[in-house]
C-alpha positions in Angstrom: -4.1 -14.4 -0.8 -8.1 -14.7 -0.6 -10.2 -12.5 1.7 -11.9 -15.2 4.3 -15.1 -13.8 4.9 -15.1 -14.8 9.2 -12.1 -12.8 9.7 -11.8 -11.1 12.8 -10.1 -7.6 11.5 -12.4 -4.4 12.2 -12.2 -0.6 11.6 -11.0 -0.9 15.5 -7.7 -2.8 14.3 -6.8 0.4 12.4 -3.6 2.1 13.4 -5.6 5.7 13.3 -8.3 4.4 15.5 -7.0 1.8 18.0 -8.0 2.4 21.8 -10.6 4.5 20.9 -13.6 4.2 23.9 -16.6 2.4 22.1 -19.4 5.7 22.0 -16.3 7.0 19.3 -16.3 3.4 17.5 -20.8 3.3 17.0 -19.9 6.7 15.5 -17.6 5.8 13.0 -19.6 2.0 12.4 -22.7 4.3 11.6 -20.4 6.1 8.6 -18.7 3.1 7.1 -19.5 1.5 4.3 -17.7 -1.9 3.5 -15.7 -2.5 0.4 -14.5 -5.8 -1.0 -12.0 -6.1 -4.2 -10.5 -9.0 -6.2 -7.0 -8.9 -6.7 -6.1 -6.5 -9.5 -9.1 -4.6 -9.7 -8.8 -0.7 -9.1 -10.7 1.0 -6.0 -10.0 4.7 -7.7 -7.8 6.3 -10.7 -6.5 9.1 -11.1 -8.6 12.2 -12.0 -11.6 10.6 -9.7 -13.9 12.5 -6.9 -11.4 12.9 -4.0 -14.1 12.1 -1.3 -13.7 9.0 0.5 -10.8 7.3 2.8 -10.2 4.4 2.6 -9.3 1.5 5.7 -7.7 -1.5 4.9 -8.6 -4.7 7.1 -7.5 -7.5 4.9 -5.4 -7.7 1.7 -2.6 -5.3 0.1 -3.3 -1.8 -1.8 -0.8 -0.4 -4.6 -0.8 3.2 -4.6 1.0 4.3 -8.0 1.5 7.4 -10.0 0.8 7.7 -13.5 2.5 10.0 -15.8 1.3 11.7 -19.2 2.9 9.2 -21.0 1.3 6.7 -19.4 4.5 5.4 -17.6 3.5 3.8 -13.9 5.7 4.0 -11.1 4.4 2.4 -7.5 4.6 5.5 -4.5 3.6 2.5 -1.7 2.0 -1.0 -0.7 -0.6 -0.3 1.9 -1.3 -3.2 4.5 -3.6 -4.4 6.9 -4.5 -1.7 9.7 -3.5 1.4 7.4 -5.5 3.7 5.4 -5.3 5.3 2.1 -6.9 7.8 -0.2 -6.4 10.4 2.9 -5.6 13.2 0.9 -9.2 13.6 0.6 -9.7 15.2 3.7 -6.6 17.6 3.1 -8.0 19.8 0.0 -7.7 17.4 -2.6 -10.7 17.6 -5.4 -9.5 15.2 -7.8 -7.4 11.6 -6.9 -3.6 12.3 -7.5 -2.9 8.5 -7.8 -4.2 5.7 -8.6 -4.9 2.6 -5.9 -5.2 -1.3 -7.2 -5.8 -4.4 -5.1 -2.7 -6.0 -5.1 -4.3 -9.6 -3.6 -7.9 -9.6 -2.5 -8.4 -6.6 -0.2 -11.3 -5.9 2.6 -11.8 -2.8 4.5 -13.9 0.1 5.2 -14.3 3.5 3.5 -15.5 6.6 4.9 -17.1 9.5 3.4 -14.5 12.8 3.3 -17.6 15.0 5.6 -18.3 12.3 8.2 -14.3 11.8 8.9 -13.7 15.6 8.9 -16.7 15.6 11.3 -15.0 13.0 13.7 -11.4 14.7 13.4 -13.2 18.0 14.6 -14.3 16.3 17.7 -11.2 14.2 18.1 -8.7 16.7 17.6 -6.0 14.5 19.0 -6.8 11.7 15.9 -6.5 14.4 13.6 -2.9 14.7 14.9 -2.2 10.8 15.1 -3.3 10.9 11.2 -0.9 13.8 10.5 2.1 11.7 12.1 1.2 8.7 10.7 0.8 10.6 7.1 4.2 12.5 7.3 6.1 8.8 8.6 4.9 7.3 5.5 5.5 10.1 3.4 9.2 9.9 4.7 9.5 6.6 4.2 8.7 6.5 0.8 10.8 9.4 -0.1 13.8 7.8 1.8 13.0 5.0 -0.5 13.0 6.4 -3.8 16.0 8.4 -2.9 17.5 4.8 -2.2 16.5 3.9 -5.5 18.2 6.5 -7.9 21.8 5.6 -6.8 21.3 1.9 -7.4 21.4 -0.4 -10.1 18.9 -2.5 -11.3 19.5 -5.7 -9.6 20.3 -3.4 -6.3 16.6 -2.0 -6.4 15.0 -5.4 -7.1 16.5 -6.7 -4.0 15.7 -3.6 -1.7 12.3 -3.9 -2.4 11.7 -7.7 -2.0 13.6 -7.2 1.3 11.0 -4.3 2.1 8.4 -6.3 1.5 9.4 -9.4 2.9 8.7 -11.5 6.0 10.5 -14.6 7.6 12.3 -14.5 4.0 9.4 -14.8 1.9 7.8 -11.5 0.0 4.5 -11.0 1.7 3.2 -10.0 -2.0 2.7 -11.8 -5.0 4.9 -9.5 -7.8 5.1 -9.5 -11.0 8.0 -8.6 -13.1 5.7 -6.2 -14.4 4.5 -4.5 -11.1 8.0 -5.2 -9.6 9.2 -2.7 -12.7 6.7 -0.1 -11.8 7.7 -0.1 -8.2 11.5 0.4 -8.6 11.6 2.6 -12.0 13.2 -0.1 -14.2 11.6 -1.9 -17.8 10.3 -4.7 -17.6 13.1 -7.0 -19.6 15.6 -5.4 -17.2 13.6 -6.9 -14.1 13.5 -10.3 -15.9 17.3 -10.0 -16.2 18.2 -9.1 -12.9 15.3 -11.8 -11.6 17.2 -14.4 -13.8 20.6 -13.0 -12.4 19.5 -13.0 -8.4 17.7 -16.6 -8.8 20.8 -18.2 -10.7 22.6 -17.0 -8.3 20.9 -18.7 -5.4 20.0 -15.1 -4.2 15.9 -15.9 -4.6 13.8 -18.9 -5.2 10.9 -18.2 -7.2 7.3 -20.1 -7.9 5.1 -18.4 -10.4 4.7 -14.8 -9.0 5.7 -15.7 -5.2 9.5 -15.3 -4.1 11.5 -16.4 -1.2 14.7 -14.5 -0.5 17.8 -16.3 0.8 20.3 -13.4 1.0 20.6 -11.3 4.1 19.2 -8.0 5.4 22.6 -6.3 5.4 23.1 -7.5 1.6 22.4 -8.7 -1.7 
C-alpha cells in the first residue's frame, strides 16, 4: 500500500484528538512536524531518545520487542487514526521497543514538551489517552495470552483473522514477520501456511492473503 500524497487524513482524524474546537487544533498544527516512511524502514529502535509521539494518518506501524538474543516478537500493528511511541510522555528516557513501517506510513509527530504542554491544558485528553492506552494494552495482553495455549497453525490463523478485513489481511506479512508476531520459527510458519492453504483455509499471492475460513474457526 503506497502513501498518496492528496490524501485527506489529518492530525484531526486522530482518535485522541477528534472533536476538538479548532483554537486547540492551530495549537497542536504549530507543534507537528510531518513524517513520511517507506515500507520497512524503522521510525525508532530500541535504546533511542524517548521524546516524541508519534500520529499515524496513513499506512501500518509494527511495534516489536527485541530480546538480548536478538529474538523479535511483534507487541501490536498500529493503524490509521492511532498513535504510538506514547510512552514518552509517561517517564520513559530511552525507547522500550522498536517501531517499523509495515507498508508506507504518513503521520505526524509531536515533540514529548509540547504534548505534555497541551495535556496540561486539556486535562480531559490526557484521560482519553490513558483509556485509549490501557484498551490497547489489554488487548494485546489478551492476545498473547491467546497465543501460549495454541498451536502453531491456531496462532497463524488468529492473527490473520485479527488483522483481516472483508476476508482479506489488511497487511502485507511475511512468513518472517508473521513468525515474529505469534512467537513461532520461521520454517514452522511456512508449514502451517503450506498446511492452512492446501487445505483451502487461505489463498495466498506473494505476501498478501485472503482468508476463507470463518470468524468462529479455523
Amino acid at each position: 500500500m503506497s502513501v498518496q500524497e492528496n490524501n485527506t487524513r489529518t492530525l484531526k482524524d486522530n482518535e485522541l484528538f477528534s472533536g476538538l474546537p479548532e483554537a486547540e487544533m492551530h495549537y497542536l498544527d504549530g507543534h507537528r512536524r510531518v513524517f513520511r516512511y517507506d515500507r520497512g524502514e524503522t521510525i525508532f529502535m530500541q535504546g533511542d531518545a524517548s521524546d516524541t509521539v508519534y500520529f499515524l494518518c496513513e499506512g501500518r506501524i509494527k511495534v516489536s520487542k527485541i530480546s538480548p538474543d536478538g529474538r523479535k516478537l511483534t507487541l501490536d500493528v498500529i493503524g490509521p487514526g492511532e498513535f504510538f511511541g506514547e510512552l514518552a510522555i509517561s517517564g520513559e528516557k530511552e525507547r522500550g521497543t522498536t517501531a517499523e513501517a509495515v507498508t508506507d506510513a504518513r503521520g505526524y509527530k509531536i515533540g514529548k514538551v509540547a504534548l505534555e504542554g497541551f495535556l496540561h491544558r486539556r486535562p480531559d485528553i490526557a484521560i482519553k489517552m490513558i483509556q485509549l492506552m490501557g484498551n490497547r494494552r489489554l488487548s494485546a495482553e489478551t492476545f498473547l495470552e491467546e497465543m501460549i495455549f495454541m498451536d502453531v497453525e491456531a496462532r497463524i490463523s488468529t492473527l490473520l483473522l485479527k488483522h483481516s478485513e472483508n476476508g482479506v489481511v489488511k497487511i502485507p506479512l511475511t512468513h518472517q514477520e508473521i513468525a515474529d508476531m505469534t512467537g513461532a520459527t520461521r520454517v514452522s510458519v511456512s508449514r502451517a501456511i503450506v498446511r492452512l492453504r492446501n487445505g483451502g483455509k487461505i489463498e495466498t499471492t506473494g505476501d498478501r492473503i485472503r482468508i476463507n475460513y470463518p470468524k468462529n474457526g479455523s
